[in-house]
NUDOZA-166759 format. One record per residue: y, z, x of N, C-alpha, C, O in turn. Coordinates in pm, whole numbers, padded with zeros to 5 digits, always signed. Layout:
N
YZXYZXYZXYZX;...
//
This chain:
248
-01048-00896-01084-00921-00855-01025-00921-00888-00876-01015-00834-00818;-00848-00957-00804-00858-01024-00689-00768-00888-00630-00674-00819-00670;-00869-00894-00494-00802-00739-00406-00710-00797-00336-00708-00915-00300;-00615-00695-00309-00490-00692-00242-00547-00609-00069-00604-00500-00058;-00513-00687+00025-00533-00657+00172-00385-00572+00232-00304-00663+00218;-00340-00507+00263-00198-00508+00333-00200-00478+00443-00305-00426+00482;-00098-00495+00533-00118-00454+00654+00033-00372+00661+00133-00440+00639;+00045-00268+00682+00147-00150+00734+00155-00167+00877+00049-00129+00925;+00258-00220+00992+00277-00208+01060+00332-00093+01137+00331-00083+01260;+00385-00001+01044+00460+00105+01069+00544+00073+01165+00565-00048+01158;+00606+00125+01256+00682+00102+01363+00633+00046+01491+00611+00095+01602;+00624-00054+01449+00573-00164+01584+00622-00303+01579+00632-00340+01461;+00663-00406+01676+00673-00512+01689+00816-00532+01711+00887-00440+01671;+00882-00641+01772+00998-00695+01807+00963-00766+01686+00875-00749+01602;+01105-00896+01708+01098-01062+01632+01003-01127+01691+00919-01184+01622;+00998-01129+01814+00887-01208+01888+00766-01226+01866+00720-01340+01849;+00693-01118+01863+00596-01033+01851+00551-01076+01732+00445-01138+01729;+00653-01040+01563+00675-01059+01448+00646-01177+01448+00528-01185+01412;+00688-01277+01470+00666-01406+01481+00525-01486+01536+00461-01570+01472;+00499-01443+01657+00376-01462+01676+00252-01431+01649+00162-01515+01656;+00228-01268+01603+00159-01236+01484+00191-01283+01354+00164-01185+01284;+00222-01352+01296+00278-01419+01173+00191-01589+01167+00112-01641+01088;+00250-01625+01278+00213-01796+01335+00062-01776+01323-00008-01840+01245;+00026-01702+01389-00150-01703+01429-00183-01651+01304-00273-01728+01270;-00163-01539+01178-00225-01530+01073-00221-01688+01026-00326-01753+01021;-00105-01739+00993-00122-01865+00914-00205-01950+00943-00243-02035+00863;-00254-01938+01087-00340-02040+01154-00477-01975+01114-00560-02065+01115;-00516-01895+01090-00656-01854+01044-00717-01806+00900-00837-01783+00879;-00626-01798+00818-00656-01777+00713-00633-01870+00638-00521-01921+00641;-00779-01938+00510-00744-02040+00441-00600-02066+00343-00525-01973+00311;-00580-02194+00308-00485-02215+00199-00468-02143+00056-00368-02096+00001;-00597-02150+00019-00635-02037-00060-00706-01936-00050-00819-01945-00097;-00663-01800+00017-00768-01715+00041-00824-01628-00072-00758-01609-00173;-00976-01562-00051-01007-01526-00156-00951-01392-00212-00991-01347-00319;-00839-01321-00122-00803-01169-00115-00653-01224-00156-00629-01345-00149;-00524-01101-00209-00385-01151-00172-00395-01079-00066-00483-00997-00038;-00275-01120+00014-00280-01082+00177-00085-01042+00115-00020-01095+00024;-00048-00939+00206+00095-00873+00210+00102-00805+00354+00010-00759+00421;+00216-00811+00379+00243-00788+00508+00355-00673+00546+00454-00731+00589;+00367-00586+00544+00483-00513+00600+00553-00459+00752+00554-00364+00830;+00601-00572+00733+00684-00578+00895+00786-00420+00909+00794-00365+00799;+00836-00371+00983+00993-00353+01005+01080-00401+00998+01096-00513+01045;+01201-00312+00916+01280-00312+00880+01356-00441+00934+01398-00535+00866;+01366-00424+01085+01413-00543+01130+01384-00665+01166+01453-00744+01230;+01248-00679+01110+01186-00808+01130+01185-00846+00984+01109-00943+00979;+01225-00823+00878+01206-00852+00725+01254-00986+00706+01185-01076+00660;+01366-00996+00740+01390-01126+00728+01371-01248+00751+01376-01354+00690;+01337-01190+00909+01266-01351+01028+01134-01320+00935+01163-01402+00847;+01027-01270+00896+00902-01232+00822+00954-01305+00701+00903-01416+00711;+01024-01302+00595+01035-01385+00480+01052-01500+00516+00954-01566+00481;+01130-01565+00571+01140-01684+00645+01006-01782+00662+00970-01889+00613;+00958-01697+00748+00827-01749+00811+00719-01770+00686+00656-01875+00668;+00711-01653+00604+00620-01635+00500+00654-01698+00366+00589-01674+00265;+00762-01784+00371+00809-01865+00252+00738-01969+00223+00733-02066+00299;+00644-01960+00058+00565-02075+00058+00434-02037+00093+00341-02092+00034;+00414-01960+00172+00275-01965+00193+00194-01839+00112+00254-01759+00040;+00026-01834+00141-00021-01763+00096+00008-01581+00078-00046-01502+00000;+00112-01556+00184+00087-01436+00242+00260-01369+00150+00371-01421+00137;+00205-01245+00109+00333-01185+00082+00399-01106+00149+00339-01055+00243;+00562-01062+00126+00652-00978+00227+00614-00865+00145+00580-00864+00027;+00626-00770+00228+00639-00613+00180+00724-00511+00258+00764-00563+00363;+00753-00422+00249+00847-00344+00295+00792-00225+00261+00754-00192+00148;+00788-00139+00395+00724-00020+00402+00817+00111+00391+00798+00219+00448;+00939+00071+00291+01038+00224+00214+01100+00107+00141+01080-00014+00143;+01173+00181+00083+01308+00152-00026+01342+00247-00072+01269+00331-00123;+01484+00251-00060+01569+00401-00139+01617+00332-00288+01645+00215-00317;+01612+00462-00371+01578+00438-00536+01730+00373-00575+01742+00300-00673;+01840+00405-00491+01967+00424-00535+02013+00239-00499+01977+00183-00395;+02088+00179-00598+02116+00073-00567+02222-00012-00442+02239-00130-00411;+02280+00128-00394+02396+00099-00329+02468+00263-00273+02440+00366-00336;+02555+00266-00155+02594+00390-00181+02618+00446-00045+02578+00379+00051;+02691+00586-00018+02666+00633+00115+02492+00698+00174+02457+00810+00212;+02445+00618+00163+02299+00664+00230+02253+00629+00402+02153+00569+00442;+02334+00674+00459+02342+00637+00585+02206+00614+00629+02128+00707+00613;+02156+00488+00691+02028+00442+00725+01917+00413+00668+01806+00391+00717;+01982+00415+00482+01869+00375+00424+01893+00217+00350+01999+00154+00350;+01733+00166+00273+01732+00043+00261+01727+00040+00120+01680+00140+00067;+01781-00090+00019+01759-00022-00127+01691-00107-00163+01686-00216-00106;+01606-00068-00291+01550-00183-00347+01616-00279-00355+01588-00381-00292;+01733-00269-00446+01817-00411-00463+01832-00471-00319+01810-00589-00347;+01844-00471-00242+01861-00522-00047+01728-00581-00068+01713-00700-00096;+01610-00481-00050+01430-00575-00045+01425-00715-00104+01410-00824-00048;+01447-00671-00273+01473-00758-00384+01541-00942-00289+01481-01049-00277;+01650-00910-00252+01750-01009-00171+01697-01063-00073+01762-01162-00039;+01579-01039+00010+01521-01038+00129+01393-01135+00066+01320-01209+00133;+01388-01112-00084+01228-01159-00111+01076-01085-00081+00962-01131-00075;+01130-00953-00067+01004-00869-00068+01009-00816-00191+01092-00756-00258;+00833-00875-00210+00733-00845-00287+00680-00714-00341+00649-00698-00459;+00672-00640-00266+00551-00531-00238+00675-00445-00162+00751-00486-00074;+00671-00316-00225+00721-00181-00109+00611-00090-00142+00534-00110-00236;+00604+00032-00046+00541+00114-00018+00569+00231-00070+00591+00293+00034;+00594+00353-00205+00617+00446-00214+00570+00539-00216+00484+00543-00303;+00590+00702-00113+00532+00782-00100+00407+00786+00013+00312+00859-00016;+00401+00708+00145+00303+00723+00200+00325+00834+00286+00432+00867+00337;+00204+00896+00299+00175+01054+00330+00330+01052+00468+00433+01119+00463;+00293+00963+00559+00361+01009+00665+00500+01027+00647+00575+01085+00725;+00541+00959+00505+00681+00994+00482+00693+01138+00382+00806+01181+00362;+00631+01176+00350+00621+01273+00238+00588+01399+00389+00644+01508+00388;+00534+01378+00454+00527+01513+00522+00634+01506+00621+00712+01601+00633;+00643+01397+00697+00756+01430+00795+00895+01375+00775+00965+01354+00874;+00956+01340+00612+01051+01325+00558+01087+01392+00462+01190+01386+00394;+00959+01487+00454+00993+01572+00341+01046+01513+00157+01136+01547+00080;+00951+01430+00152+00994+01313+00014+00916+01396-00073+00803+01441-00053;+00996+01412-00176+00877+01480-00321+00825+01396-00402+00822+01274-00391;+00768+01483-00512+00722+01352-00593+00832+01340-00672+00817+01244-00747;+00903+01378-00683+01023+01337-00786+01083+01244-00732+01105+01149-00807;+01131+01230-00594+01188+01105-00504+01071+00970-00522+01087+00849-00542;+00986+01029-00510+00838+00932-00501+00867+00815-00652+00870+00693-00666;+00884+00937-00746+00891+00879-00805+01037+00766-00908+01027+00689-01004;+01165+00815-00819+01280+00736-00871+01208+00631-00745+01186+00528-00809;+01171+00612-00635+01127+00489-00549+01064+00381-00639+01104+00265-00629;+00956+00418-00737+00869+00345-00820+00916+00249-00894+00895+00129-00908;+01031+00386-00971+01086+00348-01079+01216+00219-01074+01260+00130-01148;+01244+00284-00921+01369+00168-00899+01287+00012-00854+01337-00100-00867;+01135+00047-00791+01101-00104-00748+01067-00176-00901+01057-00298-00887;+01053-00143-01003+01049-00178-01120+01193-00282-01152+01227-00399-01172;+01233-00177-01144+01373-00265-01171+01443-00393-01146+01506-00476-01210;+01388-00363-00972+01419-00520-00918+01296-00610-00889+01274-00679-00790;+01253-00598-00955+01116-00671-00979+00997-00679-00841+00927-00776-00810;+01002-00562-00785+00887-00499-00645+00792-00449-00693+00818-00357-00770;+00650-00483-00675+00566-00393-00707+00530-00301-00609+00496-00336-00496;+00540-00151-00658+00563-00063-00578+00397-00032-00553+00313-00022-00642;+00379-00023-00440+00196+00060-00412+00258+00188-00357+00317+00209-00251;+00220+00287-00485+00235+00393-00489+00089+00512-00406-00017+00514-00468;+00094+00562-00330+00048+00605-00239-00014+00748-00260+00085+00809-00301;-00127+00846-00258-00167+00909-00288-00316+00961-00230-00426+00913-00204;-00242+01104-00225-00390+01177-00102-00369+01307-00102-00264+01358-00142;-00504+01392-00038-00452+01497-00032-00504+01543+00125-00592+01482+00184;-00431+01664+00182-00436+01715+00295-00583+01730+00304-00649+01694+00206;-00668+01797+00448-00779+01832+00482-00819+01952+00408-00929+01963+00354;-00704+02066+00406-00716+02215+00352-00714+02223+00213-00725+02324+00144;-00697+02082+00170-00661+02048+00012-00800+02066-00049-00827+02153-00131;-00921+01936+00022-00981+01861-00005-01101+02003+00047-01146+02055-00054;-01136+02045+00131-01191+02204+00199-01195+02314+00059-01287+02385+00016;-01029+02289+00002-01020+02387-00065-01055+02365-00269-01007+02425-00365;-01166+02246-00258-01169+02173-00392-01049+02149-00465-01033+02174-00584;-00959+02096-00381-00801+02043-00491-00805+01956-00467-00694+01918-00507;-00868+01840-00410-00819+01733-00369-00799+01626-00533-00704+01549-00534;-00863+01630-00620-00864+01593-00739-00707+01665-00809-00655+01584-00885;-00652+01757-00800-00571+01830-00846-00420+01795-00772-00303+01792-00810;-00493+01772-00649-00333+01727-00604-00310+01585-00604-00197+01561-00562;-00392+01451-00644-00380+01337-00657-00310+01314-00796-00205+01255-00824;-00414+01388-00883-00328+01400-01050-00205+01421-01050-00120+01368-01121;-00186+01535-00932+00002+01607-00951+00063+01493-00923+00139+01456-01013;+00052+01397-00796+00098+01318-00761+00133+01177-00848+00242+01120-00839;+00010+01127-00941+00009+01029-01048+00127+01055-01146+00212+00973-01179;+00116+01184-01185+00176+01257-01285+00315+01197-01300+00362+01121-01384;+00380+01271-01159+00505+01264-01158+00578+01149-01097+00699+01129-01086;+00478+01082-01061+00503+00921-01088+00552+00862-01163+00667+00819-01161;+00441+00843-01277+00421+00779-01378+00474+00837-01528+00479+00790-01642;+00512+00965-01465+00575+01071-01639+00672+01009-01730+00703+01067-01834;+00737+00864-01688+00771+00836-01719+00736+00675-01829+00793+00608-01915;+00595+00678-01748+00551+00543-01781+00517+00403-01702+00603+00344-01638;+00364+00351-01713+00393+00208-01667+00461+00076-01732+00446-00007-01821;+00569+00123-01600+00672-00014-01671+00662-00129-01619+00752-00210-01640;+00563-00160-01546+00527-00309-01450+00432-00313-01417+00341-00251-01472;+00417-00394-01304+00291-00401-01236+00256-00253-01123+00352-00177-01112;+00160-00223-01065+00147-00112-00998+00017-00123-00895-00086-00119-00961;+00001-00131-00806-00105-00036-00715-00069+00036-00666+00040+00055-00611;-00209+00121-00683-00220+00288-00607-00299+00254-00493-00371+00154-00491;-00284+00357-00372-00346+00349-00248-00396+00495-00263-00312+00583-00281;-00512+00522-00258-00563+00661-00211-00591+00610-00064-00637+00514-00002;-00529+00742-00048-00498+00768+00106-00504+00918+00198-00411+00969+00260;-00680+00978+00183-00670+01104+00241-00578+01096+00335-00551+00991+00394;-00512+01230+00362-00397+01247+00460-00471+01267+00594-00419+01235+00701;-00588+01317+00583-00655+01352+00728-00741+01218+00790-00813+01225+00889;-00723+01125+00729-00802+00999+00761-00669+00903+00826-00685+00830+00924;-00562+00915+00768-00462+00835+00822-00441+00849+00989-00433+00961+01039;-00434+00738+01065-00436+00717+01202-00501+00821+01304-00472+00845+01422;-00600+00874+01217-00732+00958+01306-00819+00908+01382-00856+00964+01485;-00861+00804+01344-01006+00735+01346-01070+00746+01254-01131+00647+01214;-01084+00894+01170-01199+00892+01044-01169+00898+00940-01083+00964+00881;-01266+00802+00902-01212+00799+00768-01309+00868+00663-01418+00922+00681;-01220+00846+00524-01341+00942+00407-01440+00855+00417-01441+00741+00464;-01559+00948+00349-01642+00915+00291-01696+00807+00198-01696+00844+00081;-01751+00661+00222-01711+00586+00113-01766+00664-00036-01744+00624-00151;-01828+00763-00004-01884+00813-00197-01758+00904-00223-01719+00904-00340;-01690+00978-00138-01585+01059-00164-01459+00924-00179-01367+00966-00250;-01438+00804-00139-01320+00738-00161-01328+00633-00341-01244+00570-00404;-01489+00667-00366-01551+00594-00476-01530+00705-00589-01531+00669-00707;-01513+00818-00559-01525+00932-00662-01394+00954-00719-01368+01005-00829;-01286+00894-00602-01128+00939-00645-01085+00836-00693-00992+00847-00772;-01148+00677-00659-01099+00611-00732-01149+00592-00879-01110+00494-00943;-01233+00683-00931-01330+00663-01044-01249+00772-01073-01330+00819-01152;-01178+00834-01075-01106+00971-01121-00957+00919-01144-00887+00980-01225;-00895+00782-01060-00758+00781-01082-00823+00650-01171-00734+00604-01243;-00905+00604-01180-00907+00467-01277-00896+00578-01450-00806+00577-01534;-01032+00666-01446-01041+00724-01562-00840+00786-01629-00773+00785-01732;-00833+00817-01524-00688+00893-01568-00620+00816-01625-00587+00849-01739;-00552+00626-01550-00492+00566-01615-00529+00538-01698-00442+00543-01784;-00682+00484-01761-00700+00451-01869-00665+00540-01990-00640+00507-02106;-00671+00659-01936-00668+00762-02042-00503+00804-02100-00462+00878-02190;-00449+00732-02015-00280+00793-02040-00221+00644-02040-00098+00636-02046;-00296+00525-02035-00190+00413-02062-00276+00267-02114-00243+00149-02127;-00392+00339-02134-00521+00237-02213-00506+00126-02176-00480+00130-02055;-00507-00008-02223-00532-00119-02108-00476-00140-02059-00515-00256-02041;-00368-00129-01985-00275-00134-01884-00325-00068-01779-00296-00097-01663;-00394+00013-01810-00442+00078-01704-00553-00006-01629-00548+00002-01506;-00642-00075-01676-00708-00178-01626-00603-00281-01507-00621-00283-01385;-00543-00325-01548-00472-00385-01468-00385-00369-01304-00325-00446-01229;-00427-00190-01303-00356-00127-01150-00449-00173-01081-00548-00192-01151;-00470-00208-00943-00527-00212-00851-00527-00074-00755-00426-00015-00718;-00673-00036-00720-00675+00127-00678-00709+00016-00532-00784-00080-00537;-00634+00059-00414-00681+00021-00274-00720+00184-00221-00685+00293-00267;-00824+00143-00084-00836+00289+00010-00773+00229+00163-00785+00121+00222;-00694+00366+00195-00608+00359+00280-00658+00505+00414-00636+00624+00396;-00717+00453+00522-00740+00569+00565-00833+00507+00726-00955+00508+00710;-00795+00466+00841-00876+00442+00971-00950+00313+00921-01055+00290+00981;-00914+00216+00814-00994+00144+00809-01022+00031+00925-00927+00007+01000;-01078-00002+00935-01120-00145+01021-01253-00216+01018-01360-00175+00972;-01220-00345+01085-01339-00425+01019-01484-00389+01063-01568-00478+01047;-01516-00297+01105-01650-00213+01136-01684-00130+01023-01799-00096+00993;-01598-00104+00973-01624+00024+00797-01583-00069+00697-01648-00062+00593;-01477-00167+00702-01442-00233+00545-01500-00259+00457-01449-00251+00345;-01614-00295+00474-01702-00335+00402-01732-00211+00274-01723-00203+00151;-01769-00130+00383-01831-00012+00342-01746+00083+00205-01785+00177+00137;-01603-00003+00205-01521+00066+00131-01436-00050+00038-01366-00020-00059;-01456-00168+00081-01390-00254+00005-01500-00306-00097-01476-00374-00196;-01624-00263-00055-01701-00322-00146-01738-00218-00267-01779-00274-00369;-01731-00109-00272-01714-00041-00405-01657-00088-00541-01562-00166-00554;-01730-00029-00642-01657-00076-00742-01531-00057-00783-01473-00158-00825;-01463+00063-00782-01323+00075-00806-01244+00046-00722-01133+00033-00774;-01240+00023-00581-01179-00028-00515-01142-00187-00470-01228-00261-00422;-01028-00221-00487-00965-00344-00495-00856-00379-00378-00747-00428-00406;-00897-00351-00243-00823-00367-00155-00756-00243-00052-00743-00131-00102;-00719-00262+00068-00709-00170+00139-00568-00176+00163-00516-00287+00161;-00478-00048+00190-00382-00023+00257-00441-00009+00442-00516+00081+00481;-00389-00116+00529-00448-00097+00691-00347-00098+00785-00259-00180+00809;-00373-00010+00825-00294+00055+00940-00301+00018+01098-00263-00090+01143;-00354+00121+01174-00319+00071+01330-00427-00099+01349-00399-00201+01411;-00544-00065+01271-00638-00216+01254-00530-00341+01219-00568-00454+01249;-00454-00332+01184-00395-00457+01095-00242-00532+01176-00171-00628+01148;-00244-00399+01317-00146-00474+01402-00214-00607+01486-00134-00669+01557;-00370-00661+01481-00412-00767+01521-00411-00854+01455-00407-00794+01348;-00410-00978+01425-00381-01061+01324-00560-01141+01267-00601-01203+01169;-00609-01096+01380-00763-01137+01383-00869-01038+01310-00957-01072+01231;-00837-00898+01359-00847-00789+01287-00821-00765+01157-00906-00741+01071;-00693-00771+01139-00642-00803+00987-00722-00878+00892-00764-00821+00791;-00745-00997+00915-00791-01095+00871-00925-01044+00842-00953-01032+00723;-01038-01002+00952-01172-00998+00895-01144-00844+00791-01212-00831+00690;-01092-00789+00810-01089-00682+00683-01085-00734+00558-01147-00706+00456;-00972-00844+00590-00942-00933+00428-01073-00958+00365-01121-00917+00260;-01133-01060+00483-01231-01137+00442-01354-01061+00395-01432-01121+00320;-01387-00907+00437-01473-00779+00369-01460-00790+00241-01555-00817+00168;-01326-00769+00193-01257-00758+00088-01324-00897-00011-01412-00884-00096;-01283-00978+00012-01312-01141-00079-01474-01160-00069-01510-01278-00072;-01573-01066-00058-01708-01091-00036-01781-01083-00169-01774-00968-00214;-01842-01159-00239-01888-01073-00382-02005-00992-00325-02068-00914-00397;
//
């Protein structure tokens, strides 16, 4: 299963910026690299970003999509819009939107269900708090989260990102035996509720990674690629994480 790299920009970058981090990935990473590489710009760079990324190795992604196809949703983006844009890959449910947007898993999960539709594979996102993980739930609240995802079924393609919430833009990250234990817990689960299909999700870890630890976490067995964060606004940076990733 060839790992998936992404880079989450979150809220950073002009067009400019977009562009020139874009130019210089293409310039350093081979024709065929050994990782897929996806990219999630802002909102307002999506387009100059498809543009640029047409044809080449690297995919568009989009870091939200609202489930609803159309509608009064003042300031939001819909799948069908991504879909039109040529993004690949959206992001559903990452912690920072679930706590300071207040997204449930029921929203989490019409997001999934709608990137299905228009043919997005959604990397569905999943973690639990510090007081979670302190308080032995951290297994209990990843399941809740799968659950009501998926209660409906895998209807496409899918990666999951475990993504402790207390590792996101901290500096620290989990444990690689604690990020090896959850992905050996969400692999067992799919298999168990969607048998070989379940083989086919890609589990990434999402959490302070950078190319000083990647290794340490991309090279596990259940893990197949990283969700990267403030590391992945360098394009050089980015890149050697990938290249962790594509190591046998």
């Amino acid at each position: 299963m060839k790992p998936l790299v992404a880079a989450n920009w979150k809220m950073h970058k002009t067009l400019k910026e977009t562009e020139d981090y874009l130019r210089r990935l293409l310039e350093i990473i081979p024709v065929d690299p050994p990782v897929e590489l996806v990219v999630f710009p802002s909102f307002t760079a999506l387009a100059l970003a498809g543009k640029i990324l047409e044809g080449t190795p690297v995919a568009l992604g989009a870091q939200n999509g609202h489930p609803q196809r159309e509608g009064a949703f003042t300031g939001e983006v819909s799948m069908h819009q991504l879909a039109d844009l040529g993004v690949r890959y959206v992001i559903c449910g990452h912690s920072e939107r679930r706590k300071i947007f207040g997204e449930s898993d029921e929203f989490v999960a019409a997001k999934v269900r709608a990137a299905w539709a228009y043919g997005i594979t959604p990397i569905l996102c999943v973690g639990e708090t510090l007081e979670e993980r302190r308080a032995g739930r951290a297994w209990e609240v990843v399941e809740r989260q799968l659950f009501a995802a998926l209660s409906e079924g895998l209807s496409g393609p899918l990666v999951i990102a475990y993504e402790p919430v207390w590792a996101i833009g901290t500096g620290v990250p989990a444990h690689p035996k604690d990020a090896q234990e959850m992905a050996q817990n969400i692999r067992s689960w799919l298999l168990r509720r969607f048998g070989e299909k379940g083989k086919e999700v890609r589990i990434q870890y999402g959490g302070s990674v950078k190319p000083e630890n990647a290794r340490e976490f991309l090279g596990l067995p259940e893990i197949q690629g990283a969700l990267v964060g403030g590391a992945s606004l360098d394009p050089e940076s980015f890149w050697r994480i990938a290249q962790a990733a594509g190591l046998e």
